[in-house]
C-alpha positions as CSV (number, residue, x, y, z in Angstrom):
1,X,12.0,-2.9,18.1
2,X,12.8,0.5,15.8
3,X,10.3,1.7,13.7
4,X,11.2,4.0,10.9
5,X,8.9,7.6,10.7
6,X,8.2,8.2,7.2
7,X,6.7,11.3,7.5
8,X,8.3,14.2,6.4
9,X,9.0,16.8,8.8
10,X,6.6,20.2,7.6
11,X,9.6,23.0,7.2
12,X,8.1,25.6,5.5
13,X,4.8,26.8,4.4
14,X,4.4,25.5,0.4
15,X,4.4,28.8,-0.9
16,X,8.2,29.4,0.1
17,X,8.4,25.7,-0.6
18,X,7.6,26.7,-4.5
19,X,9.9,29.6,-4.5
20,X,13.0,27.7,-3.3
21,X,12.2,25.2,-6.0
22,X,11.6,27.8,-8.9
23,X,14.8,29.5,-8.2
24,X,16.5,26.1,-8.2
25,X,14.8,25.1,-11.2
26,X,15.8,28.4,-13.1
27,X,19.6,28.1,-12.2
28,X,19.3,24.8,-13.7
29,X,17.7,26.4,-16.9
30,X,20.4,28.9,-16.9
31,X,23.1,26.5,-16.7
32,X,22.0,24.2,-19.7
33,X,21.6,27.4,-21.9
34,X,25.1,28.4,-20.7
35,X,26.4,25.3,-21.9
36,X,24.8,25.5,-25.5
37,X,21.9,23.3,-24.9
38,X,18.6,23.7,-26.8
39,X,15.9,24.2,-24.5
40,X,13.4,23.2,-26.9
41,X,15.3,20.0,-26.4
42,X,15.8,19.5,-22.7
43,X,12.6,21.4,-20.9
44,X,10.8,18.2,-21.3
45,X,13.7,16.1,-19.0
46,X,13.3,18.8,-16.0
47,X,11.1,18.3,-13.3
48,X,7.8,21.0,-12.9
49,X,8.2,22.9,-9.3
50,X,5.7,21.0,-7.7
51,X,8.1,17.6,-8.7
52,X,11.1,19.3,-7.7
53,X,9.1,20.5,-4.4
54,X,8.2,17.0,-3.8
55,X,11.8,16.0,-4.7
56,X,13.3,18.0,-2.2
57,X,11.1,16.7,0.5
58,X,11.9,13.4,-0.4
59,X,15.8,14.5,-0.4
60,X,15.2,15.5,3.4
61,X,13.5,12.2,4.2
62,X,16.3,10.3,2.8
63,X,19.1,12.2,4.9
64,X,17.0,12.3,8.2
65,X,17.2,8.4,7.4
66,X,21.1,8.7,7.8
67,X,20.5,8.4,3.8
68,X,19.5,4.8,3.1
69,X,18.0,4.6,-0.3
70,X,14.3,4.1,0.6
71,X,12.7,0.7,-0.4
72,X,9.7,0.7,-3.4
73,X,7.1,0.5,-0.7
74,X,8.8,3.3,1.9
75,X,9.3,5.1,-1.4
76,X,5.5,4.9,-1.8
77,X,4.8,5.6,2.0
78,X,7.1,8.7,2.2
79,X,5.8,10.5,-1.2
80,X,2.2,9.7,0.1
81,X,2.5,11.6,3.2
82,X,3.6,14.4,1.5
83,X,0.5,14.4,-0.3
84,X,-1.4,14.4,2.6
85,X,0.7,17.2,4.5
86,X,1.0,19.2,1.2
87,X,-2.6,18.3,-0.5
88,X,-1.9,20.9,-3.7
89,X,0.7,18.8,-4.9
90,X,-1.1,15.2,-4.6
91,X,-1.7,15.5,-8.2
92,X,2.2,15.5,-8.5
93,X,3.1,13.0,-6.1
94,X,0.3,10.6,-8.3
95,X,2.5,11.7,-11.2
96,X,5.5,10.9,-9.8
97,X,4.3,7.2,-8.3
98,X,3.1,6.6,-12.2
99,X,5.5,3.8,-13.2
100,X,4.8,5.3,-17.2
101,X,6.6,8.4,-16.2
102,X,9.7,6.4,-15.6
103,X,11.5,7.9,-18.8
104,X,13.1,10.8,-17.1
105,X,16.5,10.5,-15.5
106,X,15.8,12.1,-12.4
107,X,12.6,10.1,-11.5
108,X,12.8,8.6,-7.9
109,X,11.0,5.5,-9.3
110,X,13.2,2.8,-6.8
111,X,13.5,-0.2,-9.3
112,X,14.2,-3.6,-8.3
């Protein structure tokens, strides 16, 4: 019998966590403005850096899982023990699992 570890594996302190993710959030900012786009109109779509923190974790979760899209309720099991590994950004993960914050395309909402 296999059982699949959800966990994520802790690779960096949060702090350097947050700085990877604001640099990759500004190169996305950068990029949209470079290609004419209002950013009055798409700041709202873009994840905050504690989403895209929690994004990236997820990411590595995924691939250490030979990348099998995660089911609703390992979706649930992995974003919740990055909660508890990272508590600062529980808030985020909550936002994240809120099924009325499914309007954004890059949510990782796993519909069935």
């Amino acid at each position: 019998m296999t059982t699949t570890d959800d966990s994520p594996r802790r690779r960096a302190s949060l702090e350097l966590l947050r700085a990877e993710a604001l640099d990759e959030l500004s190169v996305l900012i950068t990029e949209r403005i470079r290609a004419g786009e209002d950013p009055w109109e798409f700041m709202e779509e873009l994840p905050t850096v504690d989403e895209l923190v929690i994004l990236l974790l997820r990411a590595e979760n995924i691939a250490a899982n030979n990348g099998e899209r995660p089911t609703a309720a390992r979706n649930y099991r992995v974003l919740r023990q990055i909660a508890l590994d990272y508590p600062p950004l529980t808030s985020a993960v909550w936002k994240l699992l809120d099924e009325s914050t499914t309007y954004r395309r890059w949510d990782p909402s796993v519909r069935s």
